[in-house]
Phi, psi and omega in degrees: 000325193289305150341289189285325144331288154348290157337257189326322167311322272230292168349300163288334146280353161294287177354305207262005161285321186294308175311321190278315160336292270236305186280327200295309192283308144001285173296358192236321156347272176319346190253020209035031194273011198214138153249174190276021157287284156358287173299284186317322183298309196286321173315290176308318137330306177289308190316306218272314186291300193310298179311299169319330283183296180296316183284325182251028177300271164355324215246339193261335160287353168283317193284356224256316201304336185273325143306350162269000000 
């Protein structure tokens, strides 16, 4: 139980951090400080990392929980 709390929490701030990334690059896109080569590589990457990150997140609050 304490996992998947843990997790999730854990979850939701990675989600709003990628999001605000996210948002950031976007915005500099539009002002051209960025190209869309650019946008894509980081976009994609933060997206990718994030997911990567959320899946094996549970499993290392398992081990941690478990070592107390």
């Amino acid at each position: 139980m304490e996992v998947i709390l843990a997790s999730s929490y854990s979850a939701i701030i990675i989600f709003m951090t990628i999001f605000f990334i996210l948002k950031a690059c976007l915005i500099a896109y539009t002002r051209n400080e960025l190209s869309f080569r650019k946008l894509l590589v980081v976009s994609s990457s933060s997206i990718s990392i994030d997911i990567v990150v959320i899946v094996v997140l549970p499993f290392m609050y398992e081990r941690i929980y478990d070592y107390i």
